[in-house]
C-alpha positions in Angstrom: -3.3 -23.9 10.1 0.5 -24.1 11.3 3.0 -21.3 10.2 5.4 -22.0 8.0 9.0 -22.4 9.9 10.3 -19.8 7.4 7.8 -17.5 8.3 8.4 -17.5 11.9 11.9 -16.9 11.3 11.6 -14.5 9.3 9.1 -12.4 11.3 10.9 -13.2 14.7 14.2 -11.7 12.9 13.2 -8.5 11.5 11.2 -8.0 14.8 13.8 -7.9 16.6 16.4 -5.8 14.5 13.5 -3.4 13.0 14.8 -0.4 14.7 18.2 -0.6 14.1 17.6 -1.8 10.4 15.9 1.6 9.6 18.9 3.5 11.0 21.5 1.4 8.9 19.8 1.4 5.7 18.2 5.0 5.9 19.6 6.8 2.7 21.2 3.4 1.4 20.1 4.4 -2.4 21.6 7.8 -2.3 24.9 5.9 -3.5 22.9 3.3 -5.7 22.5 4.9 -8.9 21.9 1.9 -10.8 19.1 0.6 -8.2 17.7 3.9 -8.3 17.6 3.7 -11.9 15.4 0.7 -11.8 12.7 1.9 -9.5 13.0 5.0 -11.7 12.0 2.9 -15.0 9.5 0.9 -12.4 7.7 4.3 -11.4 7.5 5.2 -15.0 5.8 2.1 -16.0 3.4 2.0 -13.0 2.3 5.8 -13.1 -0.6 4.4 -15.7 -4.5 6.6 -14.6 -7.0 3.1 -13.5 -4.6 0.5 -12.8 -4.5 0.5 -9.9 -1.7 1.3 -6.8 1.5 -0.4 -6.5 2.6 -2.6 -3.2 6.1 -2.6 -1.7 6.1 -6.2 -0.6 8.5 -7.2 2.2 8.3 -3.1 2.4 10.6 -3.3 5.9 11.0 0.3 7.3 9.2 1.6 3.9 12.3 3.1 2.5 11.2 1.9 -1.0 7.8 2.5 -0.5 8.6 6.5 0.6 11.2 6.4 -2.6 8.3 5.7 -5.1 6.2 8.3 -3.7 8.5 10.6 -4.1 8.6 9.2 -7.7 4.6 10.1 -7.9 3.6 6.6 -7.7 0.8 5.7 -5.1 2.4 3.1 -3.5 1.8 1.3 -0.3 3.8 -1.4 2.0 3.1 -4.7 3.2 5.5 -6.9 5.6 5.7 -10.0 7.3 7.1 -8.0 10.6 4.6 -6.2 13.0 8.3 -4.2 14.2 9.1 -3.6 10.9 5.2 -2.2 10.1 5.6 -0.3 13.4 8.8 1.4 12.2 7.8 2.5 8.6 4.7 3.9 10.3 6.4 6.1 12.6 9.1 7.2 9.7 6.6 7.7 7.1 3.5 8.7 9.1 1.8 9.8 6.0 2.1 6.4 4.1 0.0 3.7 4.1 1.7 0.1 6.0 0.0 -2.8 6.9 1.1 -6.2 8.0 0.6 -9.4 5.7 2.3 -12.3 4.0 3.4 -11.6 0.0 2.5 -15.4 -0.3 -0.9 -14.6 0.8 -1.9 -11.3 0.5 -4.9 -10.2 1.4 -5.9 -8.1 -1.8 -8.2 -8.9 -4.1 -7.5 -9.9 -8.0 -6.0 -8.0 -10.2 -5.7 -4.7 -8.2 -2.7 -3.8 -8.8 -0.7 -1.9 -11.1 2.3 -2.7 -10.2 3.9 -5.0 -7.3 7.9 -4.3 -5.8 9.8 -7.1 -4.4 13.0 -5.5 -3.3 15.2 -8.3 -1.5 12.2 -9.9 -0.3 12.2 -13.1 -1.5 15.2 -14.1 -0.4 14.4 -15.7 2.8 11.9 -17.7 0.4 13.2 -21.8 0.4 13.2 -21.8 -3.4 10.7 -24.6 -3.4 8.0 -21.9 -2.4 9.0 -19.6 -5.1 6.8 -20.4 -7.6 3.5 -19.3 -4.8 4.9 -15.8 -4.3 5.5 -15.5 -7.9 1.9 -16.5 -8.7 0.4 -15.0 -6.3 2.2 -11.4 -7.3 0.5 -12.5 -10.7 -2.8 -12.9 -8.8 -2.5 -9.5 -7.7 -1.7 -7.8 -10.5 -3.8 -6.3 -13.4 -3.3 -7.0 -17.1 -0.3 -5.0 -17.9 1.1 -4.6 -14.1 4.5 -4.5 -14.0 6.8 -6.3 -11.3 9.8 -5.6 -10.4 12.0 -7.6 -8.4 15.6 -7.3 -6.4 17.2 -10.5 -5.8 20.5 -12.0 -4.5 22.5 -13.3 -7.9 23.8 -16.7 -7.6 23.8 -20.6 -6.1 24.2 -19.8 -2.6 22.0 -20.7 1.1 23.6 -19.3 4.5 22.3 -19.3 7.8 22.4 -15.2 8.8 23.3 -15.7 12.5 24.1 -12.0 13.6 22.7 -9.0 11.9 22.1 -5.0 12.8 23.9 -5.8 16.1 21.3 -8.4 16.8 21.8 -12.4 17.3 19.4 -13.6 15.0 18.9 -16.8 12.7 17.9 -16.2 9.2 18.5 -17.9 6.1 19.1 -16.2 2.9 19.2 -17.3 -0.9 21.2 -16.1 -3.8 19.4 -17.5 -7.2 20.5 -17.8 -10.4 18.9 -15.3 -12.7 17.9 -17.8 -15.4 16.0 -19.5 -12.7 14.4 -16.9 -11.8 13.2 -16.1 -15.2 12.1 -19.3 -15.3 10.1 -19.5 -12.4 8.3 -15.6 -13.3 7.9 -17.0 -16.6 6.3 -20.2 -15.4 4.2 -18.1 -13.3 2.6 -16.4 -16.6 4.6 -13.3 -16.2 6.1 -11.7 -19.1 10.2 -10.5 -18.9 10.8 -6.8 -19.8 14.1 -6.5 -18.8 16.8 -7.8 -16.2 20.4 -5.8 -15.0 22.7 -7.7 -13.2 25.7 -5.7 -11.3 28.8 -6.2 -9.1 28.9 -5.4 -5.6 29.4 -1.2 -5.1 31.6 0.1 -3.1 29.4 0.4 -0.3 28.5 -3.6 0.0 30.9 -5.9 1.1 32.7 -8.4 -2.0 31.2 -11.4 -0.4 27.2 -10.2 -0.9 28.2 -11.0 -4.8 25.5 -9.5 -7.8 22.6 -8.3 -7.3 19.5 -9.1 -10.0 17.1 -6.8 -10.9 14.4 -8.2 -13.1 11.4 -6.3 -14.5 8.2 -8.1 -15.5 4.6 -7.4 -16.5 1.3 -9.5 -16.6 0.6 -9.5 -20.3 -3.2 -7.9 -20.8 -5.9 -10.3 -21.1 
């Protein structure tokens, strides 16, 4: 079966600036208190006995996936990127990382208790949305709770230098009511959505940032 193009970008980009995207982002939370809040609430949710661990999907260098740890949740990483995999296994050795796609992951129904999509559905074309989002519903058991980080807005660039690296990536901003929608449409319940400004640590021009919270309604 061929790749998806927007997989091989996507893989072939975060190779290639894995190293120096753990350096940059290393402690980017510590000044995030409404993000960390969140994942706070997430790990909260998620620390339920027999449902099941949560995956960091998209997981990077595992800084999310080593947060909720910390946060007493058994959590694990998945990403598209064999660098990135390779990073977050160095920088967490004691974590659990494997390499996989979050539109098919290899896990079997219903495992879950929880799923984290922190930023990384936005190299998604929006057409595909509706798969990931289903299949994060696959994954999850009744009363799993997802909780997803999105770019806030109408808005597709072509990323042509990041981390120091030339690369070519394409990122999309959504409009939260869309996203709904499609997590919604996907049989997903809403719990609860926050929408901010840019901090002072992100540049004007990366806009809101969504984060919407979610559950799979019990059977």
């Amino acid at each position: 079966m061929t790749e998806a193009s927007h997989l091989r970008a996507t893989r072939t980009a975060y190779d290639t600036v894995a190293v120096d995207y753990e350096a940059l982002a290393r402690g980017d939370l510590d000044a995030k208190p409404l993000d960390r809040a969140m994942l706070a609430a997430f790990a909260e949710l998620v620390r339920t006995p027999g449902r099941g661990p949560v995956a960091d999907l998209g997981c990077g260098p595992g800084r999310i996936t080593a947060h909720l740890r910390a946060l007493g949740v058994d959590a694990f990483g998945v990403d598209l990127s064999p660098g990135m995999i390779d990073v977050a296994r160095r920088t967490h050795p004691g974590l659990r990382f494997e390499v996989g796609s979050m539109a098919a992951l290899e896990l079997d129904d219903a495992c879950l208790g929880g799923v984290v999509a922190w930023y990384s559905t936005v190299h998604t074309p929006p057409d595909l949305l509706p798969a990931v989002f289903a299949e994060c519903h696959r994954v999850l058991a009744p009363g799993g709770r997802l909780l997803l980080a999105f770019k806030a807005g109408d808005l597709h660039r072509n990323v042509a230098h990041a981390y120091g690296h030339d690369v070519s990536l394409d990122v999309y901003w959504m409009e939260p009511d869309h996203i709904a929608g499609l997590l919604t449409g996907a049989g997903l319940a809403m719990e609860g959505r926050l929408i901010r400004e840019p901090d002072a640590t992100e540049r004007p021009r990366q806009g809101q940032q969504g984060f919407f919270l979610a559950h799979r309604p019990e059977d």
